[in-house]
C-alpha positions in Angstrom: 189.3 342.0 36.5 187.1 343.7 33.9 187.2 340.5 31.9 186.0 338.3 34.7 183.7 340.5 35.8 182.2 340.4 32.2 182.5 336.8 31.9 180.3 336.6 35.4 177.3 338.6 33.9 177.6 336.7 31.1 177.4 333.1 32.9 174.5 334.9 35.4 172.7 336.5 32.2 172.5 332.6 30.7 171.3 331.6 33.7 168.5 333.6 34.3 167.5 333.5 30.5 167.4 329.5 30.8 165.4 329.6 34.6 163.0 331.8 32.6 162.5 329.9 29.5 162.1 327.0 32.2 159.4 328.6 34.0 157.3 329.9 31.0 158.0 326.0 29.3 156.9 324.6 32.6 154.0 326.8 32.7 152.9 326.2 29.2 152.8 322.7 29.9 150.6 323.4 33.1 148.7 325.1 31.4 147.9 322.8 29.0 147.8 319.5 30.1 146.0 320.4 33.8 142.8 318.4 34.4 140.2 321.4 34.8 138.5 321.2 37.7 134.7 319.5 38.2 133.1 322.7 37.9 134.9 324.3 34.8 133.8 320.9 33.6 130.7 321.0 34.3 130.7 324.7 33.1 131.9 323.7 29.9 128.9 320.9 29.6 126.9 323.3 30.4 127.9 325.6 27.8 128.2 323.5 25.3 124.6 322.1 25.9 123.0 325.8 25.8 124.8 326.5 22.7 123.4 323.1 21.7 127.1 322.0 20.3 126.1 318.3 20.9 129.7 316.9 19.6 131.9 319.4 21.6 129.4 318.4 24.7 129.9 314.5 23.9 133.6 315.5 23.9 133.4 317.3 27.0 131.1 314.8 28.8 133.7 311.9 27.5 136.8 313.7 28.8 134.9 314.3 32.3 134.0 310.7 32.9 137.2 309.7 31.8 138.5 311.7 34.8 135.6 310.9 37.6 133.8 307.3 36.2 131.7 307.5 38.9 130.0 311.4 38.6 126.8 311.2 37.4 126.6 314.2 36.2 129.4 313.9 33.7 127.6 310.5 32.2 124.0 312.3 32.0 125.7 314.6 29.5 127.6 312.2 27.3 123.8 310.6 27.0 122.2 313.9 26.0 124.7 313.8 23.4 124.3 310.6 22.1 120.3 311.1 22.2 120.9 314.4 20.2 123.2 312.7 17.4 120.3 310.3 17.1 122.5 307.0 18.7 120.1 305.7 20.9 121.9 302.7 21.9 124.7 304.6 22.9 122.9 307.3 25.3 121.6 303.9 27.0 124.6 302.7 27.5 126.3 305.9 28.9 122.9 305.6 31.4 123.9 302.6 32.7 127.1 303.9 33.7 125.8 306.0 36.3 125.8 304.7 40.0 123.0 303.6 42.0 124.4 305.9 44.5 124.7 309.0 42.4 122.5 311.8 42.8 121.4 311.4 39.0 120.7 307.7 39.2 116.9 308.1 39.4 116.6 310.6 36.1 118.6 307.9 34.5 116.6 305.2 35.2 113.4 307.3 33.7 115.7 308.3 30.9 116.4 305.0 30.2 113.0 304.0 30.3 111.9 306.6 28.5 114.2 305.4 25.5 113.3 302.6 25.3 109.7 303.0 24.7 110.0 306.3 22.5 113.3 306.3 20.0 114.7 303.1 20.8 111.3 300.8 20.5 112.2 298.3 22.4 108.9 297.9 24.9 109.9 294.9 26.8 113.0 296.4 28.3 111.5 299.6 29.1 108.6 297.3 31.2 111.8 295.8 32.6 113.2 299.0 33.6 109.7 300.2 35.0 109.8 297.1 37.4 113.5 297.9 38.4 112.4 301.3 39.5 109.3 300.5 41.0 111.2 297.8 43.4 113.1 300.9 44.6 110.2 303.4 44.4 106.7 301.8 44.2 105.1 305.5 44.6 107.1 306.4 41.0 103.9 307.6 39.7 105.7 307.7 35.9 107.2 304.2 36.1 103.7 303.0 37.2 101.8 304.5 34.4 104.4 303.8 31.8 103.8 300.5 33.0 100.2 300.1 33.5 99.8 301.6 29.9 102.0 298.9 28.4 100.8 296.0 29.9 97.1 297.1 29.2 98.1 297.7 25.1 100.1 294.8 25.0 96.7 292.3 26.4 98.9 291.0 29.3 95.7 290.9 31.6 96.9 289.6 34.8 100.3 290.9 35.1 97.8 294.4 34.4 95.9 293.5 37.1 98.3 292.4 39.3 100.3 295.7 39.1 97.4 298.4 39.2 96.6 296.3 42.8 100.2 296.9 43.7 99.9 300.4 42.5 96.6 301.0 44.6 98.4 299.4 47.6 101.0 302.0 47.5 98.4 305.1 46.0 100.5 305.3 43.2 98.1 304.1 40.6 97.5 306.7 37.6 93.6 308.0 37.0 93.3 305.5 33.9 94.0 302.7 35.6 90.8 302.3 37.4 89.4 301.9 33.7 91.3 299.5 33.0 90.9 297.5 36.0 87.0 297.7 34.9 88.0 296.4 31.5 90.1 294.0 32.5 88.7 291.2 30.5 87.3 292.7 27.8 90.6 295.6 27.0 89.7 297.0 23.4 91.9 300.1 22.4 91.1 301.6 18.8 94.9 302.5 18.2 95.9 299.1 19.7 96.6 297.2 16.6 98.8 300.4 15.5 101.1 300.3 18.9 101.4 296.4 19.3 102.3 297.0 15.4 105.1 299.5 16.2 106.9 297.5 18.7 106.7 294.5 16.4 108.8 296.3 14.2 111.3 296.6 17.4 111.2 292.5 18.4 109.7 291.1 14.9 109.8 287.6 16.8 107.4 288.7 19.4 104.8 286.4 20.1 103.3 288.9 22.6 102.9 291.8 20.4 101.6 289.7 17.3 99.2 288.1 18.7 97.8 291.3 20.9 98.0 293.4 17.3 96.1 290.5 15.4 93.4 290.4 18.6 93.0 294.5 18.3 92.3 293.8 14.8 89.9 291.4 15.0 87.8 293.4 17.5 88.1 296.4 15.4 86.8 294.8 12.7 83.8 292.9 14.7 82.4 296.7 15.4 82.9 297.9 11.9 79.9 296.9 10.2 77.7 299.9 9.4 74.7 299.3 7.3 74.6 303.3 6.7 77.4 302.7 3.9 76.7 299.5 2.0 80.4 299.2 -0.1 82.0 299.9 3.7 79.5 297.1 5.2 81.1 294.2 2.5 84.3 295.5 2.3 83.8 295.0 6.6 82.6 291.3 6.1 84.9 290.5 3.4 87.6 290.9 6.4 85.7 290.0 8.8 85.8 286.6 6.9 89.4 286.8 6.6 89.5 287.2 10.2 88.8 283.7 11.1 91.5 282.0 9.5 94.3 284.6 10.4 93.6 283.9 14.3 93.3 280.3 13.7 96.7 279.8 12.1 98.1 282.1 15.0 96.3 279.5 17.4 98.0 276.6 15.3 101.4 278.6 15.5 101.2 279.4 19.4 98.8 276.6 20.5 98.6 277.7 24.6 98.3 281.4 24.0 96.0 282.7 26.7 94.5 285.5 25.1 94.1 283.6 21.5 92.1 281.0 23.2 90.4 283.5 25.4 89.2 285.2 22.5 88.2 281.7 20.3 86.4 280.6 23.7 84.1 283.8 23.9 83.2 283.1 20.0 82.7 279.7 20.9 80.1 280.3 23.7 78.8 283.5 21.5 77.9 280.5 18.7 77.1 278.2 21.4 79.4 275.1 20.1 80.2 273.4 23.5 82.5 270.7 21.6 85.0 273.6 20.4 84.7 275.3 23.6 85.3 272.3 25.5 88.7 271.5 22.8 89.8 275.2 23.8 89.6 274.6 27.2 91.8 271.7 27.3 94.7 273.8 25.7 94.8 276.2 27.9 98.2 276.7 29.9 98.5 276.6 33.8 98.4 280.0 34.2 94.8 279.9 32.8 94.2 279.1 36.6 94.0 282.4 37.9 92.6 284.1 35.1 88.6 284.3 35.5 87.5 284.1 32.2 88.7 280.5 31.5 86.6 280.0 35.0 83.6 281.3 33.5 83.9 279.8 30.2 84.4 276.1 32.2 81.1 277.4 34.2 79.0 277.7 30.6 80.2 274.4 29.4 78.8 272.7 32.6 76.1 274.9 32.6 75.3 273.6 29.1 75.5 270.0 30.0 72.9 270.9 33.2 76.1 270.3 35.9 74.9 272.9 38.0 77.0 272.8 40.9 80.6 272.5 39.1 78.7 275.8 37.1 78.2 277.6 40.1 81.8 276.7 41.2 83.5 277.8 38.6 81.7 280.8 38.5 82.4 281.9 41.9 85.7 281.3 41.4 86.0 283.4 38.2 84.3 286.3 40.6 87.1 285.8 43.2 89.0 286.3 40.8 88.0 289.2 38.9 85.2 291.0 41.6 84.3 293.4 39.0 83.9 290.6 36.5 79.6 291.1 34.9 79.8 288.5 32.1 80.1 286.0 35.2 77.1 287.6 36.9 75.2 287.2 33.2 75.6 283.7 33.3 74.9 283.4 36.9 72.0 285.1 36.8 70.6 282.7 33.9 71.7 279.9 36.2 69.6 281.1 39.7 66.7 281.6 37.4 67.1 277.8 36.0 67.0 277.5 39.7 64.2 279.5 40.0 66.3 281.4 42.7 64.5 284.7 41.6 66.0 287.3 44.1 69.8 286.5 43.1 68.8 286.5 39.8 67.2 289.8 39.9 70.3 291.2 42.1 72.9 289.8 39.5 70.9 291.6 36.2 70.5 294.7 38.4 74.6 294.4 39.1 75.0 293.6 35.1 72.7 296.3 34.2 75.2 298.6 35.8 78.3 297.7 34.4 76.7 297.6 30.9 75.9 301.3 31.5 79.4 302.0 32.8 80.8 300.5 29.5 78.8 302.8 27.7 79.6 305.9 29.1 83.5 304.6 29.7 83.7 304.1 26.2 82.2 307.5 25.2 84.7 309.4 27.5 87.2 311.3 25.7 90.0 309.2 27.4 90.7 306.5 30.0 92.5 309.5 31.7 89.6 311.8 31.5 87.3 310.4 33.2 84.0 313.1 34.8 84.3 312.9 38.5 80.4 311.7 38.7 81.1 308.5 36.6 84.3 307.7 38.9 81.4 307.8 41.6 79.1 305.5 39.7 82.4 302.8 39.3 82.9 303.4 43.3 79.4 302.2 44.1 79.7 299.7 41.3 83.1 298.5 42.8 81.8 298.5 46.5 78.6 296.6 45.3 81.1 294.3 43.5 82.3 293.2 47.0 85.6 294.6 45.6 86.7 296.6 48.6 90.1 297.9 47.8 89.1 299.5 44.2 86.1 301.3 46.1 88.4 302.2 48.5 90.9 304.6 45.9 88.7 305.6 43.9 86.9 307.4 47.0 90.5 309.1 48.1 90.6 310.0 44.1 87.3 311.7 44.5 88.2 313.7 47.4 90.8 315.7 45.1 88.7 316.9 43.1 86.6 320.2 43.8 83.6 320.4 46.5 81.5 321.0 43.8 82.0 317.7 42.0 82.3 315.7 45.0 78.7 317.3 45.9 77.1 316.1 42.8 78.8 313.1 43.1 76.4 312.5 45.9 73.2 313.2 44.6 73.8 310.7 41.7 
């Protein structure tokens, strides 16, 4: 009896031990191998982000989306990662991981934007991206500056005009853009050249940003001249005399770029050669069509063979165009007093006057941005003189934002 009762402890003992040893093994294992939860994920992110451990949080974020593909969350920190390790092309990536339904999918569209005009340098998709937003937000007041900005740098004139309209439509627009929309066919930025120079080195096969950098850099240098410094003056004329056959082996290179003959047309009529203008003219592309300048510069050339009615024609349509357009109105003007038509003439040069002022103090503001409340007053009137309805329209609600005072003086102006 005492040896079978010995024997049974024995065989109970063993099987207690091995239970035990199966628990703790089976708890080890647990322990180990469990997915954590979404918060102790996102705790760990979270950690590792504050501590500023950018491989541990790649790690964490990987191991996250791994688990839950479709948490935003978990792919926005994998892309902070990335950015912080410098791979740019990766963090985008990760960005486009994210849902369109996911609570993060707006701040990765802007991130996404936002690398590709900052580290990445690729400008074109980041426009892309802006346009992608804005058809699911047009009031994204960032998207439509970011955009605004690039189109004006990068001398794409009517797609700029197109979108701060849009932007206007759906009061969205950014304060610059208004200058702009002034400027619209005469855009001159003095670190121009230097930004359509930097995304070149992003898409070295870009027409677009060759040309606008070669265009900055010949109206740069037609402002250069000062006669105060007489070795600054000929080293300015030396490349001013280079200038001419740079832009016209870019002409011979891209033969219908609008904004190359755009620019060779308004040295044309500034030197008065009809015959070159007239070659110019007959190059341009179809979308020429709704750009006003061509319409002007086809106005001069029948101006200057006495065709006064297909003048005035084309004029007018350049000014349906462009309302705020006063190089038209010059040339108008010269026509109603060929036509002895003294009152328009006098209304057109008052209108001209105007503008030319408006470019003065425009250009002497410390930005496009920073423009006194009293001149955005003097561009309302302008606008609304203009006949153009919808810019005097915002910049009116603009003006009411800013302080009684200023909209007081605006009216004594």
């Amino acid at each position: 009896m005492i040896f079978r009762d010995s024997k049974k402890r024995w065989w109970f003992r063993t099987v207690c031990l091995t239970c035990l040893g199966a628990a703790i093994l089976a708890g080890w294992i647990w322990g180990g191998w469990r997915q954590p939860t979404t918060e102790e994920m996102n705790r760990l992110c979270l950690e590792a982000a504050r501590k500023q451990q950018w491989t541990t949080l790649q790690e964490q974020g990987e191991r996250w989306a791994a688990s839950e593909p479709e948490n935003g969350k978990a792919w926005m920190y994998v892309a902070q990662a990335m950015e912080q390790q410098q791979k740019f092309d990766e963090a985008a990536k990760c960005l486009t991981r994210i849902p369109a339904s996911a609570p993060e999918a707006d701040s990765a569209q802007i991130a996404r934007m936002e690398l590709a005009f900052g580290p990445r340098n690729r400008a074109e998709d980041g426009a892309i991206i802006c346009e992608t937003i804005l058809k699911q937000n047009p009031q994204s007041k960032v998207a439509q500056q970011r955009l605004i900005f690039f189109l004006a740098m990068s001398l794409q004139r009517h797609h700029l005009q197109k979108q701060i309209r849009a932007a206007i439509q759906s009061g969205s627009e950014p304060r610059e853009a208004y200058v702009y929309l002034f400027f619209a066919d005469s855009l001159h930025f003095s670190n121009g050249a230097s930004w359509n120079g930097q995304w070149l080195q992003g898409d070295p096969q870009s027409e677009l940003f060759e040309v606008a950098q070669a265009i900055f850099i010949a109206q740069t240098l037609d402002t250069s001249i000062s006669m105060d410094d007489r070795e600054a003056a000929q080293s300015a004329r030396n490349a001013l005399a280079r200038k001419g056959p740079v832009l016209d082996r870019l002409l011979k290179r891209y033969p219908h770029n609008i904004e190359l003959l755009a620019y060779q047309l308004r040295e044309s009529v500034k030197s008065g050669t009809v015959g070159r203008a007239l070659k110019l003219l007959s190059q341009a592309p179809v979308e020429s069509e709704s750009d006003g300048r061509f319409w002007r510069y086809k106005g001069w050339i029948h101006a200057q063979r006495g065709e006064e009615i297909a003048a005035e024609d084309a004029y007018h349509r350049a000014l349906e165009l462009n309302p705020l357009d006063w190089g038209t109105r010059h040339f108008l003007a010269e026509l109603r007093q060929r036509q002895q038509r003294f009152d328009d003439a006098e209304r057109l040069r008052e209108l001209v006057s105007r503008a030319n002022e408006l470019r003065r103090v425009l250009h002497s503001a410390p930005s496009a941005s920073e423009v006194p409340p009293a001149i955005l007053g003097k561009l309302a009137r302008y606008a609304l003189d203009c006949g153009d309805k919808q810019m005097a329209d915002a910049l009116q609600r603009r003006l009411q934002q800013f302080s009684p005072l200023n909209r007081n003086a605006l009216r004594t102006n």
